[in-house]
Steps between C-alpha positions, in 0.01 A plus 500: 500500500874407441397155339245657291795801388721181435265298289460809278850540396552113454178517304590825264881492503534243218280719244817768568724307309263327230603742282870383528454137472448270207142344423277359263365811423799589211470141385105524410574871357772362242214219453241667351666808340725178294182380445330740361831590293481197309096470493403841417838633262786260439337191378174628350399545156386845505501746822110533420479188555608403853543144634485383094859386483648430164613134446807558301672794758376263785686202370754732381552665911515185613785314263887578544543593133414893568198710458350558185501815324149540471449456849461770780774388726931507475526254773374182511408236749897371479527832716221575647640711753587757237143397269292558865735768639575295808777517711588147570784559727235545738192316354424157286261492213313147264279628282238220390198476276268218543239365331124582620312260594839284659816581637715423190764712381399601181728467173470735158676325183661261758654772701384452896420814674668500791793670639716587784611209783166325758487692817671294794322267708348772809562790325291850528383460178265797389291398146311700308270437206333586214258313284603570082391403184776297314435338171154543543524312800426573850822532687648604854786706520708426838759704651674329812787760728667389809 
């Protein structure tokens, strides 16, 4: 009976202090709510429209010369801690769209849209995406945090 009293509190005493700890469950949270940020309201053309992104505020979030007035962001993919409404002191963000079918980054008017530094090698890396229209092309919108 005292083994079986022991097993239970080695078994049950780590989900006392889950709530304390760190895990992957922030991570994939930040994932898709960024996600859906930029698929669903930043980077579309009209908020009727969802997953229709607009190629000029696309290219436009992802260059360094500043958003666009036109556009439905203030921050742009230079910062996107401020543009997502991350706090990168304790998490990293790369923001990606690739071309569908493939894996290639895809480019608007020669601007590449991608941002934010690779994940490291081994990292907890929680992705989330979301399939868009861009150009009238079929896209995938990709949102890596570790």
């Amino acid at each position: 009976m005292f083994l079986l009293v022991v097993a239970f509190v080695f078994a049950f005493a780590p989900s006392l202090t889950a709530p304390f700890t760190d895990d992957a469950t922030e991570a994939t949270v930040v994932a898709d709510r960024s996600a859906d940020r930029l698929a669903n309201g930043l980077l579309v053309a009209a908020p009727t429209r969802p997953s229709v992104l607009n190629a000029t505020c696309t290219a436009d979030f992802f260059d360094t010369v500043g958003p666009d007035a036109d556009c439905r962001f203030d921050d742009d993919a230079s910062d996107l801690s401020a543009a997502l409404g991350v706090d990168t002191t304790v998490r990293s963000l790369n923001v990606t769209v690739v071309e569908t079918p493939g894996d290639a980054v895809a480019t608007v008017d020669g601007t590449t849209l991608a941002a934010g530094e690779a994940p490291p090698r081994g990292a907890d890396v929680s992705v989330s995406r979301r399939a868009v229209l861009l150009d009238g092309r079929d896209a995938t919108l990709i949102v890596r945090v570790w």
